[in-house]
C-alpha positions as CSV (number, residue, x, y, z in Angstrom):
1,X,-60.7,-31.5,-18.2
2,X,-57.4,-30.8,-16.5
3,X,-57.3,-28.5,-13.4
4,X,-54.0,-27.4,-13.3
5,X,-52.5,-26.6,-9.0
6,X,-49.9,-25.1,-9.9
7,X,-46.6,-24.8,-7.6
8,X,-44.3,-21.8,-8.6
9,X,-41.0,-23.2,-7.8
10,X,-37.7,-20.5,-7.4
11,X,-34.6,-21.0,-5.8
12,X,-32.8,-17.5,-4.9
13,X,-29.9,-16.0,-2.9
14,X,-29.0,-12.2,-3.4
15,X,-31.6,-11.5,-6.2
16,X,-33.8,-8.8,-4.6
17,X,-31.4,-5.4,-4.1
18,X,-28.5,-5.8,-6.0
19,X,-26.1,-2.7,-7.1
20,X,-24.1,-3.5,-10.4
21,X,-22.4,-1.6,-13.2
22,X,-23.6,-1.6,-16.7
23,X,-22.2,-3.6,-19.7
24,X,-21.4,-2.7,-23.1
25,X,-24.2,-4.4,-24.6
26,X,-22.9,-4.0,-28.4
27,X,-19.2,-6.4,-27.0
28,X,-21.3,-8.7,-24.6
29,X,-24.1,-9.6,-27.1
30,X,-21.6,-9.3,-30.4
31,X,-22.1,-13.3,-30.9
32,X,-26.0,-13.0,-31.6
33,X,-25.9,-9.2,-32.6
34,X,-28.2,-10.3,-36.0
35,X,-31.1,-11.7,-33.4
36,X,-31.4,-8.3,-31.1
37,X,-34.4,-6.5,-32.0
38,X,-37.0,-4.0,-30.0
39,X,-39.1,-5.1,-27.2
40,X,-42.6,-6.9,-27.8
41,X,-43.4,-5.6,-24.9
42,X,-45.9,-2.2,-24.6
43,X,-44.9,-2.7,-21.0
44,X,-42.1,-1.0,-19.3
45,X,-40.1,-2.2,-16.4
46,X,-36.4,-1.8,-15.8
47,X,-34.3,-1.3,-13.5
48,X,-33.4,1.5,-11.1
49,X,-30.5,3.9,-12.7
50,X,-28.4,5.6,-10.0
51,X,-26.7,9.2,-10.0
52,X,-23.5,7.1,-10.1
53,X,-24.4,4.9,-13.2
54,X,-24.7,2.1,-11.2
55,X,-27.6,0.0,-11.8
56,X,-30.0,-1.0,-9.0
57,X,-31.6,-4.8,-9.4
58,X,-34.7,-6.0,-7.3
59,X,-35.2,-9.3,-9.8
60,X,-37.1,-11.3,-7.1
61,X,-39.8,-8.5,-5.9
62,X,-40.8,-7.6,-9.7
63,X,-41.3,-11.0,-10.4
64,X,-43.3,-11.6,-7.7
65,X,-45.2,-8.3,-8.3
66,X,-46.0,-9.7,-11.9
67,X,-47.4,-12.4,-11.1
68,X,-50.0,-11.0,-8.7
69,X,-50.6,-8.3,-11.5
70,X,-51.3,-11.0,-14.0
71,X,-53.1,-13.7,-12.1
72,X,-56.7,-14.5,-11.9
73,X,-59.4,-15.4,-9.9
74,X,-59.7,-19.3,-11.4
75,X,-55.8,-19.4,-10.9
76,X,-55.0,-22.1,-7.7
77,X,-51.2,-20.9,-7.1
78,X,-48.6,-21.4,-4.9
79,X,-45.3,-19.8,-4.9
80,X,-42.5,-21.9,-3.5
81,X,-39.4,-19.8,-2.9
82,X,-36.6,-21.5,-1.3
83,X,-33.5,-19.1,-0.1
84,X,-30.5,-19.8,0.5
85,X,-30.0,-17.3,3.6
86,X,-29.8,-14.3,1.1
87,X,-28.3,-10.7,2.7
88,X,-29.4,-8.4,1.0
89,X,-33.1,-8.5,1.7
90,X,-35.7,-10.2,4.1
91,X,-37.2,-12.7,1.1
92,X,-39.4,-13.8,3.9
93,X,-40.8,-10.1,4.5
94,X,-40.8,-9.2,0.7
95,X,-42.9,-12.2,-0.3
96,X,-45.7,-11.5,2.4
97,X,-45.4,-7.2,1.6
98,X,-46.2,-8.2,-2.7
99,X,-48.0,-11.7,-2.3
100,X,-50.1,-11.9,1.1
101,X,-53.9,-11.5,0.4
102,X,-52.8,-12.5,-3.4
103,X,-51.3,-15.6,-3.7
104,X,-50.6,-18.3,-1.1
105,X,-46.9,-19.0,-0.7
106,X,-44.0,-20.7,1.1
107,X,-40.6,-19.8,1.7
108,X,-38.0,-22.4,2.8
109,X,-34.8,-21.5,4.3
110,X,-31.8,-23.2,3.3
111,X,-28.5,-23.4,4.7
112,X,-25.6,-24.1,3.1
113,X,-23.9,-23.1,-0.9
114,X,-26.4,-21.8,-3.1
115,X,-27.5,-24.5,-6.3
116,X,-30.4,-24.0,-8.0
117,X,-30.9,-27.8,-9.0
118,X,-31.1,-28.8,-5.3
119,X,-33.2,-25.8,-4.5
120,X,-35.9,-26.4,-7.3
121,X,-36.2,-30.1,-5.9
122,X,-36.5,-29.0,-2.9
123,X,-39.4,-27.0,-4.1
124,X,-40.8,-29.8,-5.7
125,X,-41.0,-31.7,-2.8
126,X,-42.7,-29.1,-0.9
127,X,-45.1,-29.3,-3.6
128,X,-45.6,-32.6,-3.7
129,X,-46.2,-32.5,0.1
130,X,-48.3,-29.8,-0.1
131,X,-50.8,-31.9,-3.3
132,X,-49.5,-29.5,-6.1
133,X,-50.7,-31.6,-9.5
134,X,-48.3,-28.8,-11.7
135,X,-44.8,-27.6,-11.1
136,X,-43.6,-24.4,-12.9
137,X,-39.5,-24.2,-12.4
138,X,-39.2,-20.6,-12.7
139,X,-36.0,-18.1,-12.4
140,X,-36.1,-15.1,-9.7
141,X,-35.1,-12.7,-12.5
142,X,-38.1,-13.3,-15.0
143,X,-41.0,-11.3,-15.3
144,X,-44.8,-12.0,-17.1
145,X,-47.0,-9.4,-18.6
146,X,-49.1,-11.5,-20.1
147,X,-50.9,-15.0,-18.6
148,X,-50.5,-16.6,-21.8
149,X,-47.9,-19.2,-21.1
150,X,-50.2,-20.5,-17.6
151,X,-53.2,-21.3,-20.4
152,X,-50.6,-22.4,-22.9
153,X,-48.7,-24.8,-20.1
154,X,-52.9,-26.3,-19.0
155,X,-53.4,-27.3,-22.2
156,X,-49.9,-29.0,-22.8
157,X,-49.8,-30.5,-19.3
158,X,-52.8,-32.0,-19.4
159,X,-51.3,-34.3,-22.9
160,X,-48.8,-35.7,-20.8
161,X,-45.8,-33.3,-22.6
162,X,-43.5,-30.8,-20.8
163,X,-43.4,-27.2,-22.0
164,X,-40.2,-25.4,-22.5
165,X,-41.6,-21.6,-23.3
166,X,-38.7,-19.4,-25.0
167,X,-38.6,-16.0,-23.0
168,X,-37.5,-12.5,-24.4
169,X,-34.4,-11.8,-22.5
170,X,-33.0,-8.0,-22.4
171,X,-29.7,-7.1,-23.2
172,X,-29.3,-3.4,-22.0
173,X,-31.0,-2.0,-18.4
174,X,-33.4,0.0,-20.1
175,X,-35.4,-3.3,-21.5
176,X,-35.8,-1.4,-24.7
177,X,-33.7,-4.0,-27.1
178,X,-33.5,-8.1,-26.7
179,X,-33.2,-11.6,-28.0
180,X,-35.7,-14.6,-28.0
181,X,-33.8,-17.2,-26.0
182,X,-33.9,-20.3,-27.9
183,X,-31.1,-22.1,-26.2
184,X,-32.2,-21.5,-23.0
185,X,-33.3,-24.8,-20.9
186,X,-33.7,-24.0,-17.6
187,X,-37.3,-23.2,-16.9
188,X,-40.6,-25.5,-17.6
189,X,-43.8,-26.5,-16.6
190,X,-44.2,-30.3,-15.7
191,X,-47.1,-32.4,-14.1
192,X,-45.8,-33.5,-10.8
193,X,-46.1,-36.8,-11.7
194,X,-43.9,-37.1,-14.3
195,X,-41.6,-35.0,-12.9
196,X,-41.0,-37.3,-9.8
197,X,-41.0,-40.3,-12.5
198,X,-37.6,-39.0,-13.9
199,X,-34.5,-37.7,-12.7
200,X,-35.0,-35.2,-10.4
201,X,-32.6,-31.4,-10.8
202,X,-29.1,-32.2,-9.7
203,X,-27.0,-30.5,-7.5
204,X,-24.9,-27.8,-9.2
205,X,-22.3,-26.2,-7.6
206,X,-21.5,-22.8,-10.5
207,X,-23.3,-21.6,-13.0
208,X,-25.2,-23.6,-15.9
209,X,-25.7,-27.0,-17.1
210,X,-28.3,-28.2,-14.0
211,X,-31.3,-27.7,-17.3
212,X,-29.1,-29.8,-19.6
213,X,-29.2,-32.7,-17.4
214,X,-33.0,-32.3,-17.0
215,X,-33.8,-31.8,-20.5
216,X,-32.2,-35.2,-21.2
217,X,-34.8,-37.1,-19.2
218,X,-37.1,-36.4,-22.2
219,X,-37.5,-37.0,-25.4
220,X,-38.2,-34.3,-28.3
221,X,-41.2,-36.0,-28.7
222,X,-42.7,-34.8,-25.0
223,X,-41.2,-31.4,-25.2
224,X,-43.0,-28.6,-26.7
225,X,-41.3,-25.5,-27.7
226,X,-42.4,-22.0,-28.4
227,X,-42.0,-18.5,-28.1
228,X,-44.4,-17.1,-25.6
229,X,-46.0,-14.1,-25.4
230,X,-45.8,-11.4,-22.1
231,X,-42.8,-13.7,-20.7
232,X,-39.3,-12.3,-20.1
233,X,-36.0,-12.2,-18.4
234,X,-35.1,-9.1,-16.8
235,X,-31.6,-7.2,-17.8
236,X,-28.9,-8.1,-15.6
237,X,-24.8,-8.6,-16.2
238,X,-24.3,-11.0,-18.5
239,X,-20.6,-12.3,-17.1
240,X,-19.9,-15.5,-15.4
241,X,-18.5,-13.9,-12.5
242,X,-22.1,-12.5,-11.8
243,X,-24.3,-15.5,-12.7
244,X,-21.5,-17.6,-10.1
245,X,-21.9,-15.1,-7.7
246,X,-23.6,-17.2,-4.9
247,X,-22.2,-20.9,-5.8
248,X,-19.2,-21.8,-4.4
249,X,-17.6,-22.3,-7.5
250,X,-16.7,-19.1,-9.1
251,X,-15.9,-19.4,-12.7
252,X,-18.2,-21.5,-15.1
253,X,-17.4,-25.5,-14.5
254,X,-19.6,-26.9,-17.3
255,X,-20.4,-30.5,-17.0
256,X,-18.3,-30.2,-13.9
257,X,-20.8,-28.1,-12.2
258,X,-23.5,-31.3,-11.7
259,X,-23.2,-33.6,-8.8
260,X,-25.4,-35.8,-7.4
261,X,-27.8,-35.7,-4.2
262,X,-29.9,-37.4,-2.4
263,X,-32.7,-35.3,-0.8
């Protein structure tokens, strides 16, 4: 039977206390407006809503505190976090506050541009270092109410596959109305070993693409897709000039986005 070690791999900068304005949701989300429907969720999380109508964000923390809500005593976990010298909060300090006494984890410093292709690798060579059989590339703004998709990705895993689960991702702060995202690439579960047998995440240096280029190391015949249940992405701006924020590029480069390292 397959024991899955799991390493929980994130890459962040700036996604624990951020202040933003809110969106029109009805002119942001008017290209899928026939997929938007309620919540699945009977939980209730979203973000903080200041006197001024500003919207606070702490993306990274309520992950984190989801996860220790939903895991379990047979869980082996590790959460890998590597930062790329974020400013708004001590990511250091917030992990051991939500996850010490809870779930073992690392956080690796990184200087330098943020990319979140070279951060997961890096990651998942910590992991690999560190005799982590399972690697789960995960997002800082996701959140789990449910620990479905860790049975879901043991059984999977353990037939040689990689699993893509589709997430519920909110379109207005209060988390009350959303979208399954079917298009969406960029998180998985993958057995260490085959992960380290393909291409590894490239360096990206805006927004996007990075899950493209991994996705085409497989074929549709190891991928397994599905909606999972308790598993979604936390409301935040939906423009490219928030999602390039941190990289160094700061407008949405496409294809141009990817270029290769060597870690």
């Amino acid at each position: 039977m397959y024991k899955m070690d799991l390493a929980i791999c994130i890459a962040v900068k700036n996604r624990s206390n951020l202040v933003v304005y809110q969106e029109d949701p009805i002119e942001t989300y008017k290209h899928i407006a026939s997929e938007i429907q309620l919540t699945p969720s009977d939980s209730h999380f979203p973000p903080t809503l200041n006197r001024d109508a500003t919207i606070t964000l702490n993306l990274l923390p309520k992950l984190l505190m989801s996860l220790r809500m939903i895991k379990t005593g047979n869980d082996n976990w590790t959460i890998i976090i590597v930062d790329y010298e974020s400013t708004d909060v001590n990511v250091g300090a917030i992990a051991h506050q939500i996850l010490d006494g809870h779930i073992r984890f690392v956080v690796e410093k990184n200087e330098g541009h943020f990319s979140r292709g070279s951060g997961l690798h890096m990651a998942a060579e910590i992991a690999r270092g560190r005799g982590h059989n399972t690697l789960f590339f995960c997002d800082a703004d996701m959140y789990f109410t449910s620990h479905y998709i860790f049975d879901k990705a043991s059984e999977i895993i353990k037939n040689d596959k990689v699993y893509y689960p589709i997430c519920f991702s909110f379109t207005q702060p209060d988390h009350m109305r959303g979208y399954w995202r079917t298009s969406g690439y960029g998180m998985m579960f993958i057995s260490s070993q085959k992960y380290f047998g393909v291409e590894k995440w490239q360096h990206n240096v805006s927004w996007g693409e990075e899950d493209n280029e991994m996705r085409r190391n497989f074929s549709q015949d190891e991928i397994v897709r599905e909606k999972a249940i308790g598993y979604y992405h936390q409301w935040h701006p939906n423009s490219f000039i928030f999602k390039n924020l941190e990289y160094p590029v700061k407008h949405y480069a496409g294809k141009a986005a990817i270029q290769s390292i060597s870690l």
